[in-house]
PDB file of N, CA, C and O in Angstrom:
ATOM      1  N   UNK A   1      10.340   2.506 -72.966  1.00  0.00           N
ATOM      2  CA  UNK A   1      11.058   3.308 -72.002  1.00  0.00           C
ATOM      3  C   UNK A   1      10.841   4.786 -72.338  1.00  0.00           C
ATOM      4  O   UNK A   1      10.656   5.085 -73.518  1.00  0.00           O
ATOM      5  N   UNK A   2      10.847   5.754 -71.375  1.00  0.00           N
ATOM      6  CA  UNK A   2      10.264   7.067 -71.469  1.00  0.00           C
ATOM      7  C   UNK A   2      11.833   7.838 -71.905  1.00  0.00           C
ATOM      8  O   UNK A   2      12.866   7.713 -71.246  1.00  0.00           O
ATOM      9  N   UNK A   3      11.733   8.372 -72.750  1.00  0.00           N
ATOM     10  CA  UNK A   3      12.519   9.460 -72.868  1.00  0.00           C
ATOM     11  C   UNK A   3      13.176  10.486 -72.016  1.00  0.00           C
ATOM     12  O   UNK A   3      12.641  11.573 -72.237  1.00  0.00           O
ATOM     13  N   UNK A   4      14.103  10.574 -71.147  1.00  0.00           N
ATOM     14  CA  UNK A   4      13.892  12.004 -70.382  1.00  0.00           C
ATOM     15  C   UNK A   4      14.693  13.399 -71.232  1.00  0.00           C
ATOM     16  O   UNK A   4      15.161  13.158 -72.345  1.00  0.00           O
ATOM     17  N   UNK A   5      14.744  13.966 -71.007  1.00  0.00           N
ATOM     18  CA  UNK A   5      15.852  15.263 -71.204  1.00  0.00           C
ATOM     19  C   UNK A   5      16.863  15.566 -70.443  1.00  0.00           C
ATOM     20  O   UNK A   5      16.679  15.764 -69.242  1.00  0.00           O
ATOM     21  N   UNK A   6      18.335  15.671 -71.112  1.00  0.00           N
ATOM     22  CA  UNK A   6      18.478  16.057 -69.631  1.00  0.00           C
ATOM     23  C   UNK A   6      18.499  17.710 -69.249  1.00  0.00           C
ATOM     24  O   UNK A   6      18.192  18.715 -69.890  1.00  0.00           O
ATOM     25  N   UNK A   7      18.989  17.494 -67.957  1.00  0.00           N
ATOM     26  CA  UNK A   7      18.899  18.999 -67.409  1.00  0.00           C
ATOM     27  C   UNK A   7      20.083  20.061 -67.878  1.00  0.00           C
ATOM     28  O   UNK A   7      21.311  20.056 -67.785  1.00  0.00           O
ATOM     29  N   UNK A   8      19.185  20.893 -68.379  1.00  0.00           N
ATOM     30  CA  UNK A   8      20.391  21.824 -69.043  1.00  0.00           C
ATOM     31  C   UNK A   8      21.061  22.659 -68.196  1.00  0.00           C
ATOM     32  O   UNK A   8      20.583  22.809 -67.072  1.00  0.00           O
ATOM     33  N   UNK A   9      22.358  23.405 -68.575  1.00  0.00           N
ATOM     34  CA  UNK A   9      23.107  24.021 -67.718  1.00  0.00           C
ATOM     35  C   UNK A   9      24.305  25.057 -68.174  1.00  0.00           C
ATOM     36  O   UNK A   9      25.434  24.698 -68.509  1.00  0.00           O
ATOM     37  N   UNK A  10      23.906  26.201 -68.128  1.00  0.00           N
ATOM     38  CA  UNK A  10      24.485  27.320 -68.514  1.00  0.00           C
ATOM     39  C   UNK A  10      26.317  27.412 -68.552  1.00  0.00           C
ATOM     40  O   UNK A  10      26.870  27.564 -67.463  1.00  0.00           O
ATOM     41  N   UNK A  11      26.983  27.339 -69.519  1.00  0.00           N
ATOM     42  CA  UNK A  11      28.553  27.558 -69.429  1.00  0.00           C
ATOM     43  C   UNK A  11      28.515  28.692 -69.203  1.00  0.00           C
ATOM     44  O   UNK A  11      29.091  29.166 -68.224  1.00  0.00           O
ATOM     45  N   UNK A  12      27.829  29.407 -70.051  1.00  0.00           N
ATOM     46  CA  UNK A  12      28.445  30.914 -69.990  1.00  0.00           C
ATOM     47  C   UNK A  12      27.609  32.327 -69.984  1.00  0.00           C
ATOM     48  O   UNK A  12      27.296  32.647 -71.131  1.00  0.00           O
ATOM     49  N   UNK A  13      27.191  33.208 -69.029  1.00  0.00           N
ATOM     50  CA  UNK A  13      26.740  33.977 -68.315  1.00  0.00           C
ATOM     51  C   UNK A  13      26.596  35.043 -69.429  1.00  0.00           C
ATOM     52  O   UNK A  13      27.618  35.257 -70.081  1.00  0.00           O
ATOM     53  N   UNK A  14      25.200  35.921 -69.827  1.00  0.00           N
ATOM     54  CA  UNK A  14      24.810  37.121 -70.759  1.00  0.00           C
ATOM     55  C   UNK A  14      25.352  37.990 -69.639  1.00  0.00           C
ATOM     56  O   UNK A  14      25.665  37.622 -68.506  1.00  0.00           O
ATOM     57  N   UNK A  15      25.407  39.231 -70.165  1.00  0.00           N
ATOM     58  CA  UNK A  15      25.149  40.210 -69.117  1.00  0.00           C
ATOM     59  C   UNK A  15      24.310  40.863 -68.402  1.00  0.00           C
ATOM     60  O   UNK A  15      24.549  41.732 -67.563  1.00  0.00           O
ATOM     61  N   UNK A  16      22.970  40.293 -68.853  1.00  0.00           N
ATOM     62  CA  UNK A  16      21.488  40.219 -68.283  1.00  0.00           C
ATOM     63  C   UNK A  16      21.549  39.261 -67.259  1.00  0.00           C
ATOM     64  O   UNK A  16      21.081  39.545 -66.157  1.00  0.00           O
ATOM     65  N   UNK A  17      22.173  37.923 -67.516  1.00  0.00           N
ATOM     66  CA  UNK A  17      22.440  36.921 -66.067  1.00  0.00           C
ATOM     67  C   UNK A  17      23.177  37.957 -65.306  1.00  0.00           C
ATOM     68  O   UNK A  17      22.650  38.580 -64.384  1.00  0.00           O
ATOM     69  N   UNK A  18      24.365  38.133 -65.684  1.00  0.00           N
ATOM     70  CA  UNK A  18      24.983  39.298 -64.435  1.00  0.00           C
ATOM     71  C   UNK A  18      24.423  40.203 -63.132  1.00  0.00           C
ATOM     72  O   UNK A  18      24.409  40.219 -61.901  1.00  0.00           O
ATOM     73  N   UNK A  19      23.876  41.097 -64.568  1.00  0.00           N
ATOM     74  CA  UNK A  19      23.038  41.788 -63.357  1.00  0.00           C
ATOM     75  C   UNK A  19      21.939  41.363 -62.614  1.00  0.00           C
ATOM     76  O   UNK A  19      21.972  41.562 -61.399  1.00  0.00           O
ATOM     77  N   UNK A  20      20.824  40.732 -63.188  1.00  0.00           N
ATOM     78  CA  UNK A  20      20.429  39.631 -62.184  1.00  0.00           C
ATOM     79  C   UNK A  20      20.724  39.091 -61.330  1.00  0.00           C
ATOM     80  O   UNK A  20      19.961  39.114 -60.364  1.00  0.00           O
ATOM     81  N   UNK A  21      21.889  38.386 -61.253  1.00  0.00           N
ATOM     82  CA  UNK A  21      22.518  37.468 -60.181  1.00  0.00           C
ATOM     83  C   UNK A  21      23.475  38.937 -59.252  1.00  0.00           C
ATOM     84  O   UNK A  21      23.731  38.694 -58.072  1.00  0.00           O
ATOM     85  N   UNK A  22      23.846  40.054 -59.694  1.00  0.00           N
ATOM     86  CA  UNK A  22      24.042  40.978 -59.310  1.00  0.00           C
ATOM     87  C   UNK A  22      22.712  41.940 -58.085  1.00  0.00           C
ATOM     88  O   UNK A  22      22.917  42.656 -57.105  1.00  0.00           O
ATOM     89  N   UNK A  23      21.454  41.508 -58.743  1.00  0.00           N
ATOM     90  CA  UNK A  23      20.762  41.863 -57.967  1.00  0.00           C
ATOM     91  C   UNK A  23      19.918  41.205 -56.656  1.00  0.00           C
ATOM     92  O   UNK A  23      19.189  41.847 -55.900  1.00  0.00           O
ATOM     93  N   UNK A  24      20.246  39.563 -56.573  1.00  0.00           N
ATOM     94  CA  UNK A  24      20.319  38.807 -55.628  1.00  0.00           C
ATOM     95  C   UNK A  24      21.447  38.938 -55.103  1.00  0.00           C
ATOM     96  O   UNK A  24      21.111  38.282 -54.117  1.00  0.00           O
ATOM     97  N   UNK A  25      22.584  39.224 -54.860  1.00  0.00           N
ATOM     98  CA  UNK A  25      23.314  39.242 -54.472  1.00  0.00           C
ATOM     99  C   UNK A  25      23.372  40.794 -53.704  1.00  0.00           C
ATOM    100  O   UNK A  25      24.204  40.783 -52.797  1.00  0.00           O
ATOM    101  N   UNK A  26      22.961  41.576 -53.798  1.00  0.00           N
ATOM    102  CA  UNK A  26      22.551  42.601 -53.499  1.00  0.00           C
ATOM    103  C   UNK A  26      21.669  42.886 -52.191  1.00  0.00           C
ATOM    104  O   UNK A  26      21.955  43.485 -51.154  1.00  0.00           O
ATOM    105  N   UNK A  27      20.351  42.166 -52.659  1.00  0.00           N
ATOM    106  CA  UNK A  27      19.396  41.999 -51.652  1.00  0.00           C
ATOM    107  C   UNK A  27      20.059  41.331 -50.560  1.00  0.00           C
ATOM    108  O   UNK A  27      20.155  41.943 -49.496  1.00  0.00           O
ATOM    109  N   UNK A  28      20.702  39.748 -50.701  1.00  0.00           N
ATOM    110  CA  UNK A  28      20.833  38.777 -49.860  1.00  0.00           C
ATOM    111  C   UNK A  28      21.625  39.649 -49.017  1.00  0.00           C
ATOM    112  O   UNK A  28      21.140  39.999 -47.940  1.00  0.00           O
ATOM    113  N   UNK A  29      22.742  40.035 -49.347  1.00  0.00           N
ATOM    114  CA  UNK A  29      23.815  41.054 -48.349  1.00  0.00           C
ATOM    115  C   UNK A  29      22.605  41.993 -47.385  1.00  0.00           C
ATOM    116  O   UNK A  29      22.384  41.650 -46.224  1.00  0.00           O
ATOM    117  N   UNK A  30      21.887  43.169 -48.001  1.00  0.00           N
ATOM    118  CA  UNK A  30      21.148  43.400 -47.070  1.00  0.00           C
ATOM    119  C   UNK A  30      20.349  43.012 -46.681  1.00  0.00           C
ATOM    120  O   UNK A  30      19.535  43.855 -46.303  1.00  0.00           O
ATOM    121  N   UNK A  31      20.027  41.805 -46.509  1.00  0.00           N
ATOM    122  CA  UNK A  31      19.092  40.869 -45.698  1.00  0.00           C
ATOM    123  C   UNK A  31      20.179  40.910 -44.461  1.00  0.00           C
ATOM    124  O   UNK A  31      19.778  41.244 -43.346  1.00  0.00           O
ATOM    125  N   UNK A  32      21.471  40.589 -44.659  1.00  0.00           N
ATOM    126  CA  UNK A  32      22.470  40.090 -43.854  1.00  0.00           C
ATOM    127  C   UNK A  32      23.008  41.024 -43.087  1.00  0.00           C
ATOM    128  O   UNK A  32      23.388  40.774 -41.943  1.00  0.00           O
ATOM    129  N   UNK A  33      23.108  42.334 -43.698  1.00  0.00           N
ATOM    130  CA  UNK A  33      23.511  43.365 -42.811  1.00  0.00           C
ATOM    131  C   UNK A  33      22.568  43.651 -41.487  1.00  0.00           C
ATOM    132  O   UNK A  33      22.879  43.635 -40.296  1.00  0.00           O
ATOM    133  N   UNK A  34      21.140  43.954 -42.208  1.00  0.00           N
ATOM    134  CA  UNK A  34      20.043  44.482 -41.735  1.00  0.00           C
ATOM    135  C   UNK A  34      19.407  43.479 -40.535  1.00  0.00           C
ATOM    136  O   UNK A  34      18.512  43.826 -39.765  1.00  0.00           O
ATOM    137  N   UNK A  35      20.065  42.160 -40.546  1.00  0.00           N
ATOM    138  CA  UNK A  35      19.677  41.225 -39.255  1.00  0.00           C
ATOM    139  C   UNK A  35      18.154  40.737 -39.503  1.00  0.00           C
ATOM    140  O   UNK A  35      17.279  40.591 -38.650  1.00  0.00           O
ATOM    141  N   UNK A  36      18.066  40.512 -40.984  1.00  0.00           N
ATOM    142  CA  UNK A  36      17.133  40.214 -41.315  1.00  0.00           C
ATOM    143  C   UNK A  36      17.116  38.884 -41.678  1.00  0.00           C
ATOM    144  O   UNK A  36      16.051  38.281 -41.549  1.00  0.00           O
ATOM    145  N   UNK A  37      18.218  38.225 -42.167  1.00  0.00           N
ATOM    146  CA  UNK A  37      18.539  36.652 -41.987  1.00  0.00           C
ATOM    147  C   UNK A  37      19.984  36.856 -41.862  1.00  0.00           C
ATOM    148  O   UNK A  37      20.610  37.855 -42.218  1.00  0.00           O
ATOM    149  N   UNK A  38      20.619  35.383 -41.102  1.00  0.00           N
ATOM    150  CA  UNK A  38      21.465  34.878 -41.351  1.00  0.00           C
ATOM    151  C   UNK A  38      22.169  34.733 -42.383  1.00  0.00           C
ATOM    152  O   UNK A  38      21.682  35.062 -43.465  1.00  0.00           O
ATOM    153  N   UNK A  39      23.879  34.052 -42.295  1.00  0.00           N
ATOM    154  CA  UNK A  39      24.638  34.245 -43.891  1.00  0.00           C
ATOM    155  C   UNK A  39      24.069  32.893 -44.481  1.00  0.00           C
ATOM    156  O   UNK A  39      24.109  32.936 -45.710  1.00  0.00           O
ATOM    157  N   UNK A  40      23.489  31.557 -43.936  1.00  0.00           N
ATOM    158  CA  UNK A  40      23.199  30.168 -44.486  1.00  0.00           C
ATOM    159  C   UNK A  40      21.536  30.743 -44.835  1.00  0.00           C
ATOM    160  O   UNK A  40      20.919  29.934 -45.528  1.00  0.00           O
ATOM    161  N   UNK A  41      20.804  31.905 -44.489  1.00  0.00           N
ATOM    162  CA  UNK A  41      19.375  31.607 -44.427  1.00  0.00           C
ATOM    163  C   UNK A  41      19.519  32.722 -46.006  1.00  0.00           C
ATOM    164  O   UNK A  41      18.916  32.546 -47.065  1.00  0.00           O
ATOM    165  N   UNK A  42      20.473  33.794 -45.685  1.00  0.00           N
ATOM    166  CA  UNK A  42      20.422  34.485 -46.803  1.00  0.00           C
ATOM    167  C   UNK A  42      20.894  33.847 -48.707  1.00  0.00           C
ATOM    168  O   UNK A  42      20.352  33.918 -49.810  1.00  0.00           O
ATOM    169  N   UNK A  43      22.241  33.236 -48.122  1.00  0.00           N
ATOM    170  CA  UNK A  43      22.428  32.342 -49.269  1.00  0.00           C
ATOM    171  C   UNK A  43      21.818  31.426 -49.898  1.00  0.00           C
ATOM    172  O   UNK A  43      22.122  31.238 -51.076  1.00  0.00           O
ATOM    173  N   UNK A  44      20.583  30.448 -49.134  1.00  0.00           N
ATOM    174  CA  UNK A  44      19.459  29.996 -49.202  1.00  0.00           C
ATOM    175  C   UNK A  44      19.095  30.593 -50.091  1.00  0.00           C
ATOM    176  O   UNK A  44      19.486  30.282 -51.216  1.00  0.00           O
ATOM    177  N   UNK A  45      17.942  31.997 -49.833  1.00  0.00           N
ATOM    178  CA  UNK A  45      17.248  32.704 -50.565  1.00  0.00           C
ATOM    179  C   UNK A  45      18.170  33.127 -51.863  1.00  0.00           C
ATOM    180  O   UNK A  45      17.683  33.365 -52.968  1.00  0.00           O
ATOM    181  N   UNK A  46      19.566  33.185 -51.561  1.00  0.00           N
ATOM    182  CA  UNK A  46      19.977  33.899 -53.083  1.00  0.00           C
ATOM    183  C   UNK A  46      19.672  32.475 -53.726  1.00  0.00           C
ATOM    184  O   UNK A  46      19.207  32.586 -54.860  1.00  0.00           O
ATOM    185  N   UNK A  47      19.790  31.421 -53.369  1.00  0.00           N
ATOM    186  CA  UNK A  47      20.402  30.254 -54.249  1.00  0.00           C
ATOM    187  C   UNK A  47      18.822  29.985 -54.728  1.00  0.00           C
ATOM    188  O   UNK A  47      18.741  29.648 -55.909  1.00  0.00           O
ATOM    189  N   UNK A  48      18.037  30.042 -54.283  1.00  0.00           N
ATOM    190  CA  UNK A  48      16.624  30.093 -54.898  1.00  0.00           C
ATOM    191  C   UNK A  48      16.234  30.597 -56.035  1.00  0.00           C
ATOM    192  O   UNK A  48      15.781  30.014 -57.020  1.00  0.00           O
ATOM    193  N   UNK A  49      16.507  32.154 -55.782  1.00  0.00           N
ATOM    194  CA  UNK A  49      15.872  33.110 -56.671  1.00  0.00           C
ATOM    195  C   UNK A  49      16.828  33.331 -57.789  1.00  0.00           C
ATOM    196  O   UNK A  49      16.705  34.355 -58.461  1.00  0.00           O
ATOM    197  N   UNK A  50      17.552  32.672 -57.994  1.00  0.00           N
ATOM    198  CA  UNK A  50      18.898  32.558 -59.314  1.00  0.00           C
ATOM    199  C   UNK A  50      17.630  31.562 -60.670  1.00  0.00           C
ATOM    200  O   UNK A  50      17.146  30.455 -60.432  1.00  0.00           O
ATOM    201  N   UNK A  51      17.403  32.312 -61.874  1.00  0.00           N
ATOM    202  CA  UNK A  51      16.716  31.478 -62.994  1.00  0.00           C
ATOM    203  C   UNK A  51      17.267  30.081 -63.166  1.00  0.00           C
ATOM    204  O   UNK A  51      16.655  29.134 -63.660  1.00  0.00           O
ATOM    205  N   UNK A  52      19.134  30.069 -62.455  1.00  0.00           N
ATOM    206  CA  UNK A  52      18.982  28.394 -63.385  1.00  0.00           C
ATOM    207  C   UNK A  52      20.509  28.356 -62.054  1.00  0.00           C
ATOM    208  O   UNK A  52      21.651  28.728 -61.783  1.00  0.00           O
ATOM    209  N   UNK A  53      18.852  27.286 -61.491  1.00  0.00           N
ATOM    210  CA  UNK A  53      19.787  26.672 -60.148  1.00  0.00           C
ATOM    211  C   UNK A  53      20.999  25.533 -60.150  1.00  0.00           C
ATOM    212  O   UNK A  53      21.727  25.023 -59.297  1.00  0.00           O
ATOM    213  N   UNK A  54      20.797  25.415 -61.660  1.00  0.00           N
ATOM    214  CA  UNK A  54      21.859  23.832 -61.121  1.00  0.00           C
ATOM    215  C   UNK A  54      23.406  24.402 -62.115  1.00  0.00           C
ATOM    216  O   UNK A  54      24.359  23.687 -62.424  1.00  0.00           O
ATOM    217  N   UNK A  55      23.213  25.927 -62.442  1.00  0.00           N
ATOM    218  CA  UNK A  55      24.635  26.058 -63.080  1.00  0.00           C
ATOM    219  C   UNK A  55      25.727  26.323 -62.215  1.00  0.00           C
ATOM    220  O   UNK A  55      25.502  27.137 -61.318  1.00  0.00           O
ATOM    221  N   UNK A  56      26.904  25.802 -62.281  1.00  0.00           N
ATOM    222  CA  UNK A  56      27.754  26.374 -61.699  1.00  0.00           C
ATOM    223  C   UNK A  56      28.372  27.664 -61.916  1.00  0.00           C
ATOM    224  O   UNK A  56      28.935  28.204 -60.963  1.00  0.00           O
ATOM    225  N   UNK A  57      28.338  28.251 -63.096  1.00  0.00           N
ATOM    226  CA  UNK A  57      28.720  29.134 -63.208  1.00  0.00           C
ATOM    227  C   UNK A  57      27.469  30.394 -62.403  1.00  0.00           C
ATOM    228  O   UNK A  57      27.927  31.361 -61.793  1.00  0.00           O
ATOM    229  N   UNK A  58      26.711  30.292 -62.463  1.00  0.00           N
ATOM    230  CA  UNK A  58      25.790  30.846 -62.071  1.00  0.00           C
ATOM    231  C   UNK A  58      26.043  31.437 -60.298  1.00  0.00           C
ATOM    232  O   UNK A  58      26.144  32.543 -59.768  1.00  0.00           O
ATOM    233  N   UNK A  59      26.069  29.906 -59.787  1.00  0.00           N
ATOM    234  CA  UNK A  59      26.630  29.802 -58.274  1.00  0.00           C
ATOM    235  C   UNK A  59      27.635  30.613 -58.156  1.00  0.00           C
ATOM    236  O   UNK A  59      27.369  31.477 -57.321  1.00  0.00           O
ATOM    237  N   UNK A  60      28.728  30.740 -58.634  1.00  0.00           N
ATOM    238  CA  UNK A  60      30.292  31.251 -58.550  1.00  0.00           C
ATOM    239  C   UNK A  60      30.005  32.484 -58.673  1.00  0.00           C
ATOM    240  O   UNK A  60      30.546  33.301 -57.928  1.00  0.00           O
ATOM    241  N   UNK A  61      29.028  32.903 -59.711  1.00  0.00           N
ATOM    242  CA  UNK A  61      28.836  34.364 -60.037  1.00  0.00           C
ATOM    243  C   UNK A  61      28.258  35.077 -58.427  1.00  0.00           C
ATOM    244  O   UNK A  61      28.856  35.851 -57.680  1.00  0.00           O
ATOM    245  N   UNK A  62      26.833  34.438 -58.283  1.00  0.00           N
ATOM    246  CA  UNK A  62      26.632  35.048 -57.143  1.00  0.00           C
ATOM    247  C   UNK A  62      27.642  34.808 -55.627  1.00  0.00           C
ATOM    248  O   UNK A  62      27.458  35.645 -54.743  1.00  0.00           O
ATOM    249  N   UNK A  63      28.428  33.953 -55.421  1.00  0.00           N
ATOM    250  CA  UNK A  63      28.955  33.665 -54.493  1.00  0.00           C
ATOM    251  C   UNK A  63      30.278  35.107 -54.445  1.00  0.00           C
ATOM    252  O   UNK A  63      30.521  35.937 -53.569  1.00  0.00           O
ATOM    253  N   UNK A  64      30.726  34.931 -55.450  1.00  0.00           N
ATOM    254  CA  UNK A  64      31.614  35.985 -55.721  1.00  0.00           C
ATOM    255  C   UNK A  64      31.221  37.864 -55.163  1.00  0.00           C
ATOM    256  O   UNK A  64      31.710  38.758 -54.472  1.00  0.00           O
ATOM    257  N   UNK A  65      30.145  37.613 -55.949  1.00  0.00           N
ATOM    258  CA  UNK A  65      29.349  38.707 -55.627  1.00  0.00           C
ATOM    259  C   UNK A  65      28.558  39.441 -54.107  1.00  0.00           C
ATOM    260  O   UNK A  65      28.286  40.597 -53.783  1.00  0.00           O
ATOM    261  N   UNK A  66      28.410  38.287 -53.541  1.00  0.00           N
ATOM    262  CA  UNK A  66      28.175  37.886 -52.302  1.00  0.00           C
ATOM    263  C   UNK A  66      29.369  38.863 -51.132  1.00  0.00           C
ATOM    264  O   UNK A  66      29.284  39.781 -50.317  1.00  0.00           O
ATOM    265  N   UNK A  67      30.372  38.002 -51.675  1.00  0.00           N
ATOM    266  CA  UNK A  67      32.205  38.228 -50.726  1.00  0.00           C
ATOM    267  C   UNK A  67      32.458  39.795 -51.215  1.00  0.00           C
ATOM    268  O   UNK A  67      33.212  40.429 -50.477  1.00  0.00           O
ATOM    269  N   UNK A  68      31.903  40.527 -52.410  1.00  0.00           N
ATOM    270  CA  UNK A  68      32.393  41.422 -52.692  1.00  0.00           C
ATOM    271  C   UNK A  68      31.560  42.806 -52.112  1.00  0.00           C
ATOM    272  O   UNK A  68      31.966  43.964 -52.013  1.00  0.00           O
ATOM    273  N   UNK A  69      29.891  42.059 -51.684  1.00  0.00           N
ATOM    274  CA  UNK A  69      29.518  43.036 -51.038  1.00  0.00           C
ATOM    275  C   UNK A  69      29.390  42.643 -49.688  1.00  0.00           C
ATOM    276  O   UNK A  69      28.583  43.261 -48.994  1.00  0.00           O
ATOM    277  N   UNK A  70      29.970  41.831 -49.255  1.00  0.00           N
ATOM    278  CA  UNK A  70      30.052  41.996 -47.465  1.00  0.00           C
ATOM    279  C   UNK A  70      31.446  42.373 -47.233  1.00  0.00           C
ATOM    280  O   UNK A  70      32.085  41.575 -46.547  1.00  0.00           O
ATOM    281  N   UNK A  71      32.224  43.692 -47.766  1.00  0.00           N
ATOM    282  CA  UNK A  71      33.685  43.934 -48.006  1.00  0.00           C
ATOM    283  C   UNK A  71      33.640  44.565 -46.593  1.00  0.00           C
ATOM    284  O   UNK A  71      34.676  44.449 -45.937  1.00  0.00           O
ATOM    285  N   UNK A  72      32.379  45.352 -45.905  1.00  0.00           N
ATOM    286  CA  UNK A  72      32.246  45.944 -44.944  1.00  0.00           C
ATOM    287  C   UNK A  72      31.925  45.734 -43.657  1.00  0.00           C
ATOM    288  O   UNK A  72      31.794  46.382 -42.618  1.00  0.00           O
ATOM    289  N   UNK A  73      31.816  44.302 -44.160  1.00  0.00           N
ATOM    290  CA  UNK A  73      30.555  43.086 -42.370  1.00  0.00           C
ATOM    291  C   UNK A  73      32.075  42.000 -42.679  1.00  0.00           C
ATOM    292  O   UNK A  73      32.288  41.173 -43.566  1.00  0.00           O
ATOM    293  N   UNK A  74      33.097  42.560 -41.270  1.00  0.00           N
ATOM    294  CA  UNK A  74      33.625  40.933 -41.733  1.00  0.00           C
ATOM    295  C   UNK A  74      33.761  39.890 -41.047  1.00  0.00           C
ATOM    296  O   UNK A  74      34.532  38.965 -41.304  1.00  0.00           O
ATOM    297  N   UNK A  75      32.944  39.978 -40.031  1.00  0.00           N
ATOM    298  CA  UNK A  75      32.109  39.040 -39.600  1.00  0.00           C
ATOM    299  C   UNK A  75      31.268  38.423 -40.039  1.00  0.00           C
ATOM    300  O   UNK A  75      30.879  37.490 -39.337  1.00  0.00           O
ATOM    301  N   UNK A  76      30.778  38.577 -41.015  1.00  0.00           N
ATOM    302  CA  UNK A  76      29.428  37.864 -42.094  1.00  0.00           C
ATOM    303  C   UNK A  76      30.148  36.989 -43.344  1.00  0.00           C
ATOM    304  O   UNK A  76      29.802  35.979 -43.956  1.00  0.00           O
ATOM    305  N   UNK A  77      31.604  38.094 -43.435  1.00  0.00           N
ATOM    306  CA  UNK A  77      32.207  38.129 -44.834  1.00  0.00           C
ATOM    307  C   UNK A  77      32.832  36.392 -44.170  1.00  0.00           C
ATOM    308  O   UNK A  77      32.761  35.398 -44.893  1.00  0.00           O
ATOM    309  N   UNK A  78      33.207  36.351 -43.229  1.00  0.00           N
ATOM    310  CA  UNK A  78      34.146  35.434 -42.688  1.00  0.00           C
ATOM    311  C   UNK A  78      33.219  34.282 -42.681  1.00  0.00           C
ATOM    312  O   UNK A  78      33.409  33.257 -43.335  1.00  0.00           O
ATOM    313  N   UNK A  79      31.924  34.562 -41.693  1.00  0.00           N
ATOM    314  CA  UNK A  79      31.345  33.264 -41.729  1.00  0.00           C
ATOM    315  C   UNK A  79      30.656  32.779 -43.432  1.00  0.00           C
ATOM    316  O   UNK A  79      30.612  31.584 -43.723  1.00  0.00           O
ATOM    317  N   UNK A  80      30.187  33.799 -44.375  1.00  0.00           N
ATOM    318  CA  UNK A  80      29.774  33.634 -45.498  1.00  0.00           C
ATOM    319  C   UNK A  80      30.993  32.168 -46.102  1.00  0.00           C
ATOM    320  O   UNK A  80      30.801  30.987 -46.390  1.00  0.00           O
ATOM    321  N   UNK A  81      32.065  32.954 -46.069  1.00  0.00           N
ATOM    322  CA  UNK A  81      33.396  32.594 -46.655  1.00  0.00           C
ATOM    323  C   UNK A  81      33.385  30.684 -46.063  1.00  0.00           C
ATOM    324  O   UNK A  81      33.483  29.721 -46.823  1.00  0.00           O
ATOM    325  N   UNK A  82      33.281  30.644 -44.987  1.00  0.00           N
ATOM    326  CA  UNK A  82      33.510  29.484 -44.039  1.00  0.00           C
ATOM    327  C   UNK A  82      32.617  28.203 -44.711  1.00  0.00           C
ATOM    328  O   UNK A  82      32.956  27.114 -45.173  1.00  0.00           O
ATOM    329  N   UNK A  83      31.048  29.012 -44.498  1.00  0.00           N
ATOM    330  CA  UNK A  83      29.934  27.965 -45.126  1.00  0.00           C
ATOM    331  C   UNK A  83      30.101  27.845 -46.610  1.00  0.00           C
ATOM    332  O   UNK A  83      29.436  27.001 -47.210  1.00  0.00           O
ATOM    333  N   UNK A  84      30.924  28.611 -47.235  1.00  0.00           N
ATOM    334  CA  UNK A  84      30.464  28.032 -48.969  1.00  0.00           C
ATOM    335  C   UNK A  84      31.999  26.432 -49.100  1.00  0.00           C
ATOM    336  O   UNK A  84      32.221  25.440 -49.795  1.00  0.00           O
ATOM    337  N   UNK A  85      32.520  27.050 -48.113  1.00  0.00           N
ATOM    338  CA  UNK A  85      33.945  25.856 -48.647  1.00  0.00           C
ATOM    339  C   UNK A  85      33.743  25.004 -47.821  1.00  0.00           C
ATOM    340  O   UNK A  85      34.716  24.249 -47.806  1.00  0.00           O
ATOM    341  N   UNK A  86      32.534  24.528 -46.676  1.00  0.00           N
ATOM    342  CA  UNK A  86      32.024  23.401 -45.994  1.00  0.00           C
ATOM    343  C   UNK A  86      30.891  23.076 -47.459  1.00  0.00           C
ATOM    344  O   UNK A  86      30.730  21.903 -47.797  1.00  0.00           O
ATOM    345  N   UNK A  87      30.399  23.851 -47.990  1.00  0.00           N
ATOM    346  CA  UNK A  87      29.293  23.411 -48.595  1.00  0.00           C
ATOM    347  C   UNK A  87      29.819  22.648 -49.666  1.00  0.00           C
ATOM    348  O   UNK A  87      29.059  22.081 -50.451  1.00  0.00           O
TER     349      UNK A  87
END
């Protein structure tokens, strides 16, 4: 029988993850402002470009981050808000 590994998964966030996930979170918003994607097409792309897709903490970080820069679209902020607690 083959060995697998399993998949590892970050508890707890450097402050190099931060700003990283700080800087997807960044972009994705102005993707969203700029009518350049949608809030499901933009969160997509953030949830991609995050180094380690299957952490939760990771997710929460950018999601958070997300709500804190659409403080000004709240129409985006609302539907953003809507799709993560269906998701």
């Amino acid at each position: 029988m083959e060995h697998i590994e399993p998949v590892a998964v970050k508890t707890e966030l450097s402050k190099l993850d931060l700003v990283g996930i700080d800087k997807i979170a960044e972009d994705a918003v102005e993707f969203i402002n700029n009518g350049q994607m949608n809030v499901r097409q933009a969160s997509a792309w953030a949830i991609h470009h995050l180094d380690d897709q299957w952490g939760f903490p990771s997710l929460t970080a950018l999601y958070h981050r997300m709500v804190d820069r659409l403080e000004d679209n709240f129409p985006a902020k609302r539907e953003f808000i809507n799709y993560i607690q269906r998701w």
